[in-house]
C-alpha atoms as one frame of an Amber mdcrd trajectory, in Angstrom:
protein
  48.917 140.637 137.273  50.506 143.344 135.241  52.956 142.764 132.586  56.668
 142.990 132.728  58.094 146.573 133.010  60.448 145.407 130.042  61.393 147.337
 126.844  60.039 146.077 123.475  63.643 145.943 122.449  64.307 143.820 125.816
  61.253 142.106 124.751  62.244 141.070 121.516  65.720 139.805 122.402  64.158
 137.454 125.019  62.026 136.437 122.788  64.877 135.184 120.317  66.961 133.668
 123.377  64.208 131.703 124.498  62.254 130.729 121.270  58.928 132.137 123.264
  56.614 134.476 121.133  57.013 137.942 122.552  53.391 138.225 123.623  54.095
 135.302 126.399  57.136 136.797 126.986  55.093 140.036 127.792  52.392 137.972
 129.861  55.255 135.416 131.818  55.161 135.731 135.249  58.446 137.736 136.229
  59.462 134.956 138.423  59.127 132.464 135.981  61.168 134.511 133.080  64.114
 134.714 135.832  64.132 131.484 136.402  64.228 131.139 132.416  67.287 133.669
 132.122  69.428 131.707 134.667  68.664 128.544 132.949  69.991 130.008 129.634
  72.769 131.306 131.718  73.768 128.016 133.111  73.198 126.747 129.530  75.830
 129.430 128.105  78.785 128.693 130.482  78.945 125.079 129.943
């Protein structure tokens, strides 16, 4: 599995968001990181 076609910068910010060292951020499954994202989402609009 290759790693995420992600920018450092996008990298780093996900990293912040989700409180996940960017080197598993780098290495997540892309599927999994989504599924991360829309969890944060639903997190944010409550």
């Amino acid at each position: 599995m290759k790693p995420l076609q992600i920018t450092p910068e996008t990298a780093i910010k996900l990293s912040e968001k989700l409180n996940v060292p960017i080197e598993q951020i780098m290495h997540m499954p892309q599927h999994i990181l989504i599924q991360k994202l829309m969890e944060l989402d639903k997190e944010q609009k409550k």
